[in-house]
C-alpha positions in Angstrom: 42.1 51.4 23.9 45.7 50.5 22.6 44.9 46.8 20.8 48.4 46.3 20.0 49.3 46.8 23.7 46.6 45.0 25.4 47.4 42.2 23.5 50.8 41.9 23.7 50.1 42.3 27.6 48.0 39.7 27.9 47.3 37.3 25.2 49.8 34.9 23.9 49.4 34.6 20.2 51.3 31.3 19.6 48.3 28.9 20.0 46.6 30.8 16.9 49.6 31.2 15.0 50.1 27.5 15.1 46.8 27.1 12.7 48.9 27.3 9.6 51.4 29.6 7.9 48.3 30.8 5.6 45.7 31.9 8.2 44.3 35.3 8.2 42.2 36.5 11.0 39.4 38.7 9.7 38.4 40.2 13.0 40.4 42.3 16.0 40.8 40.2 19.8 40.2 41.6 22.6 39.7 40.2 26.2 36.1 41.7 28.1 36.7 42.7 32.1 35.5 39.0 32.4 38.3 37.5 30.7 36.2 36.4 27.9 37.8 36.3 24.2 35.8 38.4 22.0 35.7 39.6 18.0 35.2 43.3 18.0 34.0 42.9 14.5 33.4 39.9 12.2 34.1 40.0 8.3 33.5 37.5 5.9 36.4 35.6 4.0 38.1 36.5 0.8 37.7 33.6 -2.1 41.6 31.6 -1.6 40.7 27.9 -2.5 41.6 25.1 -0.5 42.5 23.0 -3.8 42.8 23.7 -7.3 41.2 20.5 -8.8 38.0 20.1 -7.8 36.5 17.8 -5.5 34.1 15.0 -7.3 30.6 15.3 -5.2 27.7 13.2 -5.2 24.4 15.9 -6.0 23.2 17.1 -2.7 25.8 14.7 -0.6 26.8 17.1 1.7 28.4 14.5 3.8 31.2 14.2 1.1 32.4 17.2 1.4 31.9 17.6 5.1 34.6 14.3 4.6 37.3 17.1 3.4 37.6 18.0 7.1 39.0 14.5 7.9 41.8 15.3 5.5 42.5 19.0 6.8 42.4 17.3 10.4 44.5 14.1 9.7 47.2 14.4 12.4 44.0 15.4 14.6 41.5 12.9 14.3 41.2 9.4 13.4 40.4 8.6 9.7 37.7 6.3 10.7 35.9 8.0 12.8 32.4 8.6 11.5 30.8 12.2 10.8 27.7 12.6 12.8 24.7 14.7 11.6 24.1 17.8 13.6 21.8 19.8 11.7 20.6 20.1 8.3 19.0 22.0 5.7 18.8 23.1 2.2 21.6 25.8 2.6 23.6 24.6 5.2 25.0 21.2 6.8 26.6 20.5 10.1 28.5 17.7 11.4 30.2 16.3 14.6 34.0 15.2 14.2 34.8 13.7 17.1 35.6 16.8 19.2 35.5 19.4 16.1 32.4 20.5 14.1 32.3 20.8 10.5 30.0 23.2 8.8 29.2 22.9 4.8 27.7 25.8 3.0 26.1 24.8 0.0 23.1 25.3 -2.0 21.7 21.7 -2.8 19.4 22.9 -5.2 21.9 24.5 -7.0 22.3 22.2 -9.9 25.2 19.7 -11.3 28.6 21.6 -12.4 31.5 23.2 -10.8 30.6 25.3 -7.7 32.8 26.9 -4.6 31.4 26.3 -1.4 32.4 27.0 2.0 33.5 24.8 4.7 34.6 25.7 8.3 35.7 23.9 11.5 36.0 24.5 15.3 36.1 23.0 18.5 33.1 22.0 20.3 34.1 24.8 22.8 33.9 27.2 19.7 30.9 26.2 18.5 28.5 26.6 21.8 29.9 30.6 22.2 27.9 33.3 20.9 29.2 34.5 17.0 30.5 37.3 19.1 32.8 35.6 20.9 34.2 33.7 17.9 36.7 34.7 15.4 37.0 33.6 11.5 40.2 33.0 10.1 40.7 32.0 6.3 42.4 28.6 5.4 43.7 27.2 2.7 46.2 25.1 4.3 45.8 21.3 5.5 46.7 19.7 8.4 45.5 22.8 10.6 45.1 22.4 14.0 42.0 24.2 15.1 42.2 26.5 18.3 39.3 27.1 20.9 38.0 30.7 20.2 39.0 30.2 16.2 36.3 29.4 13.6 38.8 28.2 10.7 36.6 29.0 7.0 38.0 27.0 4.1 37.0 27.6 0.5 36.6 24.5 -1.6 36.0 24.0 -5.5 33.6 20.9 -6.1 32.0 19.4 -8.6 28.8 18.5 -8.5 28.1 14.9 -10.3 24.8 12.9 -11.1 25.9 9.5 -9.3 22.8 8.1 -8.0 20.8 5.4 -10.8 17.2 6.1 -11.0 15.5 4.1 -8.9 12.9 1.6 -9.8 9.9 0.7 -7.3 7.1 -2.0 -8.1 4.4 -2.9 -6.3 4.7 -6.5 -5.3 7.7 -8.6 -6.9 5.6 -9.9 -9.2 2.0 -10.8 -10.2 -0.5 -14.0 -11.3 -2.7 -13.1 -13.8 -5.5 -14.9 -16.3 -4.5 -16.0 -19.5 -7.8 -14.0 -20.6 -6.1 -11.1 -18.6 -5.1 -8.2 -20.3 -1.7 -7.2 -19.1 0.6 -3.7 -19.2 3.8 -4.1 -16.9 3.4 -0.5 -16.7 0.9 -0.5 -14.2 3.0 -2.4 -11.7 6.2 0.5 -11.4 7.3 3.5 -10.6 10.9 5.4 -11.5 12.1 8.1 -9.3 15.4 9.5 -10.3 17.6 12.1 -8.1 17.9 14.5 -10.2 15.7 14.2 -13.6 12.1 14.1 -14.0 12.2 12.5 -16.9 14.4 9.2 -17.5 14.6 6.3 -20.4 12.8 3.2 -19.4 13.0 0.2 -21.2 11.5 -3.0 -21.0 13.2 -7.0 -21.3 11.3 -9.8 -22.3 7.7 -10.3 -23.1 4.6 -12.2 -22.5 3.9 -14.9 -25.1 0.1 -15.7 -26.4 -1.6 -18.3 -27.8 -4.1 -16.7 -30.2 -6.6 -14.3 -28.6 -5.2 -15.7 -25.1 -2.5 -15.3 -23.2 -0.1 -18.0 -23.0 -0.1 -19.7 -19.6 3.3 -20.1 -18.0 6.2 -18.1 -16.1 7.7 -14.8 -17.6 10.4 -12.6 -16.5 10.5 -9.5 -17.3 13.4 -6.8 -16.7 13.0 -3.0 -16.1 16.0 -1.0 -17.1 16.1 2.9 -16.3 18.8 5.2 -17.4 19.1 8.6 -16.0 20.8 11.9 -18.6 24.3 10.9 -16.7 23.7 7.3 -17.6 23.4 5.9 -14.6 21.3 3.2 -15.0 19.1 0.6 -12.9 17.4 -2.8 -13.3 14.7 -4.7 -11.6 13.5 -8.1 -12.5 9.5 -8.7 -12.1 8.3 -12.0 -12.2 4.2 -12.9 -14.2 2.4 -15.9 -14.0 0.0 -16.5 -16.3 -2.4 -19.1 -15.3 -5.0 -20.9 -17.8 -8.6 -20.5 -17.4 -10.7 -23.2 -16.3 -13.8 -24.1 -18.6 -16.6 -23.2 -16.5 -19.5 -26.0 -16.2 -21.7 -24.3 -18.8 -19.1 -24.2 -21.3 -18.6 -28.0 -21.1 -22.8 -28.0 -22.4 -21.6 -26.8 -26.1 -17.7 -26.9 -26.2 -18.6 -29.5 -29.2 -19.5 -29.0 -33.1 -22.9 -30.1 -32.7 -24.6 -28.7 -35.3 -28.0 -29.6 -34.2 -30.2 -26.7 -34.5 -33.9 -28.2 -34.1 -34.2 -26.9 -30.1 -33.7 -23.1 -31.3 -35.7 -20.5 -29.0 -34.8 -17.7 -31.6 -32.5 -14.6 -32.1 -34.0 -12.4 -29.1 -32.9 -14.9 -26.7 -29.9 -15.3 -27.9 -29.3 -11.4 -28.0 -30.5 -11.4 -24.2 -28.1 -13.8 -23.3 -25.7 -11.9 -25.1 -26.1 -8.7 -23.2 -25.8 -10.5 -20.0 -22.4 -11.1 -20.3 -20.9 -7.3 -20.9 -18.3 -7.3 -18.8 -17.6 -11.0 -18.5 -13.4 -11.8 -19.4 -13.9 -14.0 -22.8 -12.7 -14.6 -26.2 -15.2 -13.7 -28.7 -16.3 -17.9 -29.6 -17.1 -18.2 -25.5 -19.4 -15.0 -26.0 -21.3 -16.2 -29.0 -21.4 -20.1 -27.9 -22.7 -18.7 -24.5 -25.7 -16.9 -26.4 -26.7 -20.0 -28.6 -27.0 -22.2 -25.6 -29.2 -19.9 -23.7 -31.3 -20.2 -26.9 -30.8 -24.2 -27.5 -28.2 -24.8 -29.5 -25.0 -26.0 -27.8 -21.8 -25.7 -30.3 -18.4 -24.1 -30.1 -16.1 -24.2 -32.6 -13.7 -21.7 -34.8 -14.9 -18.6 -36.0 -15.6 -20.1 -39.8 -17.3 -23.0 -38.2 -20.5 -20.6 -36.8 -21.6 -21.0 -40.7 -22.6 -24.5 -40.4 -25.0 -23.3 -38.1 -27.3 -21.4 -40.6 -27.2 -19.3 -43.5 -25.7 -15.7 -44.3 -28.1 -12.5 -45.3 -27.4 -9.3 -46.4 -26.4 -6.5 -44.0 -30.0 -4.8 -45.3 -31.4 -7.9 -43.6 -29.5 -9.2 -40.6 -31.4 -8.3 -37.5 -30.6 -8.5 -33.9 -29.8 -11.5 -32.7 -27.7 -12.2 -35.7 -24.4 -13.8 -35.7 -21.8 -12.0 -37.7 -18.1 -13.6 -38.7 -14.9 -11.2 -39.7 -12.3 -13.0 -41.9 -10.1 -10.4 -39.9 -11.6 -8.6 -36.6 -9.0 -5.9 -36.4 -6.1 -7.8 -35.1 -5.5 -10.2 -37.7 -7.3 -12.8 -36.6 -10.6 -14.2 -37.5 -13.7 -13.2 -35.1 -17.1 -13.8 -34.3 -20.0 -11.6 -32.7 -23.7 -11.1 -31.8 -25.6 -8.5 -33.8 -27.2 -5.7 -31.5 -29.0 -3.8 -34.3 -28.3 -0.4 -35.6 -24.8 -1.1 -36.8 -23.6 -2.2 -33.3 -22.5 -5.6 -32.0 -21.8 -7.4 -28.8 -18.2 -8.2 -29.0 -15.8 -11.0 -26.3 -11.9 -10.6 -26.5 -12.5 -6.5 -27.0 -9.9 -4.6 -25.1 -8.4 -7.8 -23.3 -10.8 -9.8 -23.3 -14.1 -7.7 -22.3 -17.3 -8.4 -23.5 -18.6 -5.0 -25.2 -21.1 -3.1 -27.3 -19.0 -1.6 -30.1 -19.7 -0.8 -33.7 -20.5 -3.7 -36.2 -18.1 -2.4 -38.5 -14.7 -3.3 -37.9 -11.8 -5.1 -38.9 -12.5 -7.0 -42.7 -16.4 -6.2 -42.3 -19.3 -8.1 -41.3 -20.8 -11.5 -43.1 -23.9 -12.2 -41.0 -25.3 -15.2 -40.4 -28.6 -16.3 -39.7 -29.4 -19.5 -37.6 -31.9 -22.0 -39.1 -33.6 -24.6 -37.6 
């Protein structure tokens, strides 16, 4: 068949001229018996760029540069007309422009930098033929008008920018804890960031304490996280620390009675001992506890225990035994319950806990011996 004379017959060329002065078809026309417009043969476009600056993108925001379109079509669609999603996926993007779709092809896994990517528009009409019926024409022109039958392929440099903060999630807006609690903000966030697995967190403000304890009262406390871009996030979290109540038994020796005449002996008061592993306590509520179960009903400072008795050698202490630490690790003074075998039953261990850990910590045992 003579193309050039079967066109020239009977297709008028001026609506696909009129796309720009720098349009160039990629495929032959020809009209089927039908009257149908069909490409004979389809070939993909050369690289001519749309712009020579590139186009600052958001990483993976496809949308913005499905948004070029509404520049290319500004005599042809209204600038405030929203692009609809049509389809997506991790290679390709299509949206609805009022009565033209826009088609991004891009690679959002493809990393932050300067990539070319292609865009193309057509009518509506366009896009429900077959890819046979359709031809592709290169652009790099604006204010094209696009023509029913005419798939017009735009190349378009962009660069690909880390805009999105890392964002923070917690778990409740904030928290009410014990001032025998132990306490790691930590455990009450997560930070997810767009584009790095790893980000810089740092934490504002702190919670204050009152010896062994923490100090009751209102804290907030900020979250900052700052992505490789430095973008960067906050989140505020709110902690109340409330104070513990002295529980009915305490009241019995919360004094510095230092009567020791009703004392049932050093294996009750290592029983008593044991039955409270667990229990959230400083280390004086652990080893008053013990001596009342055996009689003796006094609490006071750690030094204070020695008015209760006398000390011994480490060759002699036996279970049962209270021992005192000038230091117990964290620079402050301590008191605990000798278990035998170079252990002791420690309160205010790890936050607080009551636990079996070694005798030998901190300054070093003095043990003390309670008389009666």
């Amino acid at each position: 068949m003579d193309h050039k004379n079967y066109l020239n017959g009977n297709l008028n060329l001026k609506p696909i001229l009129k796309i720009t002065g720098s349009v160039s078809l990629v495929t032959l026309l020809a009209f089927s018996q039908k009257g149908v417009l069909q490409a004979e043969e389809i070939v993909m476009p050369t690289n001519s760029l749309l712009n020579v600056d590139p186009v600052n993108v958001g990483y993976k925001d496809t949308r913005a540069i499905a948004n070029i379109a509404k520049t290319i079509l500004k005599d042809h669609v209204n600038l405030l007309s929203e692009l609809n999603e049509v389809k997506k996926d991790s290679k390709k993007a299509v949206y609805q422009l009022e009565d033209y779709i826009v088609t991004v092809y891009y690679d959002t896994n493809s990393g932050l930098g300067i990539k070319d990517v292609k865009l193309t528009i057509e009518t509506k009409f366009t896009h429900e033929r077959k890819n046979e019926q359709k031809i592709y024409a290169n652009n790099d022109q604006n204010n094209s008008e696009i023509v029913d039958g005419v798939v017009n392929v735009y190349n378009i440099r962009i660069q690909i920018k880390d805009m999105d903060a890392p964002l923070i999630q917690f778990t409740a807006d904030g928290v009410t804890i014990k001032d025998t609690d132990s306490f790691d903000i930590r455990d009450y966030f997560v930070v997810e960031d767009n584009v790095d697995a790893d980000v810089n967190v740092i934490i504002e403000g702190e919670i204050e304490k009152s010896g062994n304890r923490l100090k009751a009262g209102e804290y907030q406390l900020t979250v900052k996280a700052q992505d490789a871009s430095g973008n960067e996030s906050s989140k505020n979290f709110t902690v109340t620390v409330e104070k513990t109540e002295t529980s009915q038994s305490s009241t019995n020796y919360y004094n510095k009675n230092t009567d020791v005449s009703g004392y049932a002996g050093n294996s009750v008061v290592l029983n008593a001992a044991y039955s409270q592993l667990g229990r959230h306590q400083d280390c004086t509520a652990l080893v008053s506890n013990s001596l009342a179960a055996a009689g003796v009903y006094f609490h006071g400072w750690p030094a204070e225990y020695f008015a209760l008795g006398y000390t011994v050698s480490a060759s002699e202490a036996l279970p049962g035994d209270i021992i005192y630490y000038a230091d117990g690790g964290s620079g402050l003074a301590h008191v605990a319950i000798y278990a035998g075998n170079g252990q002791a039953i420690h309160g205010g261990w790890y936050g607080y806990d009551t636990v079996v850990y070694s005798a030998y910590v901190g300054s070093g045992p003095v043990f003390i011996r309670v008389s009666n």
